[in-house]
N, C-alpha and C positions, 0 to 999 in steps of 0.2 A: 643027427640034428646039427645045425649048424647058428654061431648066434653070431651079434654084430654087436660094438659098443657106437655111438656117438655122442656126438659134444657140441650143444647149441653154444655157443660164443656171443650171447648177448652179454652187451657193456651194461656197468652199473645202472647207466640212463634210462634202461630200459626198463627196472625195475621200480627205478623211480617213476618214470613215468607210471606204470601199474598201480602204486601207492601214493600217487597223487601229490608227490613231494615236487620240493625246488628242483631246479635244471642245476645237475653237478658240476663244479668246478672240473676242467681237464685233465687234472691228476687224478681224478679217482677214474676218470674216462677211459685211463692207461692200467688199468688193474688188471681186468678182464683180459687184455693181451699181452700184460706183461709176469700179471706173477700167476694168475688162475690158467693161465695156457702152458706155462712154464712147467708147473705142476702135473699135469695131464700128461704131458709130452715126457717127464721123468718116469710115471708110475706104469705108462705105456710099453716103456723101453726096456725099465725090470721087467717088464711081463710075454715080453719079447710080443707084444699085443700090434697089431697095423688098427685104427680107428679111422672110424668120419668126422669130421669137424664139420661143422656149418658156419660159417665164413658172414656176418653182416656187411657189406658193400662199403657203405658211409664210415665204418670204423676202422676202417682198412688203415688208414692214416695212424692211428695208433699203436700199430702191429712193428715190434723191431725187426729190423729187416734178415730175411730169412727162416723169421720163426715159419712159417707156413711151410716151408721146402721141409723132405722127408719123405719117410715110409707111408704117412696118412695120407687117406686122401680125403680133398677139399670139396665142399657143396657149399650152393647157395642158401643163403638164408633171406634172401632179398636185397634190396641195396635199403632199401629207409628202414626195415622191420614195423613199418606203419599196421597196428592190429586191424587196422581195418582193411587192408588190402583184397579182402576177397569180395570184397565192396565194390570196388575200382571195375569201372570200365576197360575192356580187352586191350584200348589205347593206354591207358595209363600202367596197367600191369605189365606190357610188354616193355615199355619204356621202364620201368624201374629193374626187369629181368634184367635186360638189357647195360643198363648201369650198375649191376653188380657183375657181370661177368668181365666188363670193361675195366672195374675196379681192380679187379681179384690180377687179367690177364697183365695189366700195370705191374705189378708185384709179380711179375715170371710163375703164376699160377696156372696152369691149362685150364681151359673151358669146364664148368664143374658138370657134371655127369649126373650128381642129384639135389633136388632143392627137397626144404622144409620150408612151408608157411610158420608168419607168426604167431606164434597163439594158438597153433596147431587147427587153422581157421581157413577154410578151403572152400570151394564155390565152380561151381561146372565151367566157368569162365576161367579162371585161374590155372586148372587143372590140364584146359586145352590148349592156354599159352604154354604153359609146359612145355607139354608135350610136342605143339608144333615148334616148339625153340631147337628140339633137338634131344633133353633131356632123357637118360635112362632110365628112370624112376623118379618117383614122390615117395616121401617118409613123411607127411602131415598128420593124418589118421590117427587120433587117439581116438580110438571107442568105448570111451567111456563115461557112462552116465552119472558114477561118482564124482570123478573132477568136473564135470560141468556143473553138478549140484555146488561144490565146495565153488568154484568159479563166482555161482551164478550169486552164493548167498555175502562170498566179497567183496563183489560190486554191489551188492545193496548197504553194506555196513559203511560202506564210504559215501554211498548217495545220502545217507542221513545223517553222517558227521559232515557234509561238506564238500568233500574229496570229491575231485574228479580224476578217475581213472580212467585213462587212453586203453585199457582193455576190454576188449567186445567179445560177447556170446557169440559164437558160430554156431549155423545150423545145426538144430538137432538128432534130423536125422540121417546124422555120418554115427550118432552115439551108439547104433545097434548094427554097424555095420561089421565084416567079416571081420576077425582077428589075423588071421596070417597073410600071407603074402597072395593077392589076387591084381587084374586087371583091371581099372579103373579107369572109363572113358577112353580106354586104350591104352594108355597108361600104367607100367607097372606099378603098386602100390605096396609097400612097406610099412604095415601100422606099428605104430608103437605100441610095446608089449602090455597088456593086460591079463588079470588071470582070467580062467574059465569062469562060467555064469555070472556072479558080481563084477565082471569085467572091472576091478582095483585098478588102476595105473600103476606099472610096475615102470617108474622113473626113477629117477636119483631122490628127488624128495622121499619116496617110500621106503627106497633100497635102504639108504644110509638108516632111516630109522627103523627096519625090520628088514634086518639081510636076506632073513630066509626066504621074503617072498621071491625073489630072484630064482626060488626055483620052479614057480608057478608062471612064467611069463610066456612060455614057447606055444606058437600054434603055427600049422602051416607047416612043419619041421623047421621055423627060425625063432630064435628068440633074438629081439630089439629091444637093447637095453638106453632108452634114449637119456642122457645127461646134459648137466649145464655148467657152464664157467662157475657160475657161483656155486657150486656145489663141492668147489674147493679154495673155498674162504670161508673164513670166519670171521666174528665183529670184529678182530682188529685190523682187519685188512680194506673197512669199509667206512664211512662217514657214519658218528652214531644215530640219527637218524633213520638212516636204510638198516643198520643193527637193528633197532628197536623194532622197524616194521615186518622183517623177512625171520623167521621163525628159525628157519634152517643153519642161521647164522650164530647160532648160538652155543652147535659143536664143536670142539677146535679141530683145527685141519689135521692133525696126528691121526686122532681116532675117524675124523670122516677117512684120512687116508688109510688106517686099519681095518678098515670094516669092506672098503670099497676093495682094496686088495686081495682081501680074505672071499669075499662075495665070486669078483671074474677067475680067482685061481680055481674056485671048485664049481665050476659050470661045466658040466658035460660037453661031448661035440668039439667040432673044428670053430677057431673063430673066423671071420673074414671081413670085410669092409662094406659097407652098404650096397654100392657099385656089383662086387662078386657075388654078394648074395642074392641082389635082382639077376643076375644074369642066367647063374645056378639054379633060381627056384621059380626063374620065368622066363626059359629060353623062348 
């Protein structure tokens, strides 16, 4: 088996936006690229680990310069992370492709080689901008009926407080789609790891609160351990606010860093990078 770690890089904004909050002052904007990447990139290094990052376009600006250069390699995450993007017309999606690779290539990044949707939110149109970009792979795919439920019943608790949440349901039916590594509209596809039958979402939110599931995430011979910036912060590192409304915030970054360390050292198999693994499990 072979497994893969990455690391969505969505800025605090992002989250706010999801919880319906105020547009964040620029220093918490700088978080995500400066201490949640910082982080990653130390626990990487002991682990002598190469990861994916997913890269937002529009945030580029806040990244110190040279954090991106290294052993990882870079993917797109879009240039706006607009949840609705698989929404968008093949002109508008290409256009926003397009300005995140321009962003990234600004910053002496090369051409990313694999993109993630946001919101894990995909669309036969989106899939085939991809692909005709150039693109080695998609990592969008979560198959999972669980986090669509827990998704579906967050955006109704904010529709009846009030709240508007810039986060959209994507099609349903990606939810019973293949677990491991397959072709997709021609397109290699890397889902994010789920276990057998309950297909759980085996992400950072889950990982950190039950390590163990980490050993149920592999199919296809990969296991895709997908993560996120904030998944190594905690409420002090955040406006109390986004503390109050993001759950996960609530462990300190020691023990997320203990658990998380303790989880990829005892994973079976070779690791490899998003990139090597599409190319290995779908020449």
């Amino acid at each position: 088996m072979i497994w893969s770690v990455s690391v969505d890089l969505d800025g605090l904004g992002c989250y706010a936006a999801i919880h319906g909050l105020p547009l964040l002052e620029d220093r918490w904007l700088r978080v995500v690229p400066e201490v949640a990447l910082a982080r990653f990139a130390e626990l990487f290094d002991s682990l002598k680990l190469s990861a994916t990052f997913f890269v937002i376009g529009r945030e580029l600006q806040y990244y110190p310069r040279g954090s991106l250069q290294g052993r990882h390699e870079i993917g797109s995450h879009s240039f706006a992370h607009d949840y609705a993007m698989s929404r968008w017309d093949q002109a508008r999606i290409a256009s926003d492709l397009a300005q995140c690779e321009e962003a990234l290539a600004a910053t002496g990044v090369p051409k990313p080689r694999g993109f993630r949707a946001p919101g894990y939110t995909i669309s036969p149109a989106l899939i085939d901008l991809v692909r005709e970009r150039g693109y080695l792979y998609d990592s969008s795919l979560l198959p999972s009926p669980a986090y669509y439920a827990a998704k579906a019943a967050a955006l109704a608790l904010y529709a009846v407080h009030g709240r508007r949440s810039d986060s959209i349901l994507g099609s349903p039916g990606q939810l019973f789609a293949r677990r491991g590594p397959h072709l997709r509209r021609g397109l290699r596809e890397l889902p994010i790891a789920t276990t057998p039958v309950l297909r759980a979402p085996v992400i950072g939110t889950t990982v950190l609160a039950m390590p163990r599931l980490a050993r149920f995430g592999a199919a296809g011979g990969h296991f895709n351990l997908e993560l996120h910036g904030i998944d190594l912060l905690d409420a002090s590192d955040v406006p109390p606010q986004l503390a109050a409304a993001q759950p996960g915030l609530r462990m300190p970054v020691a023990e997320k860093l203990r658990r998380l360390r303790a989880s990829l050292s005892s994973l079976p198999g070779e690791p490899c990078t998003l990139e090597q693994a599409a190319r290995n499990l779908l020449p």
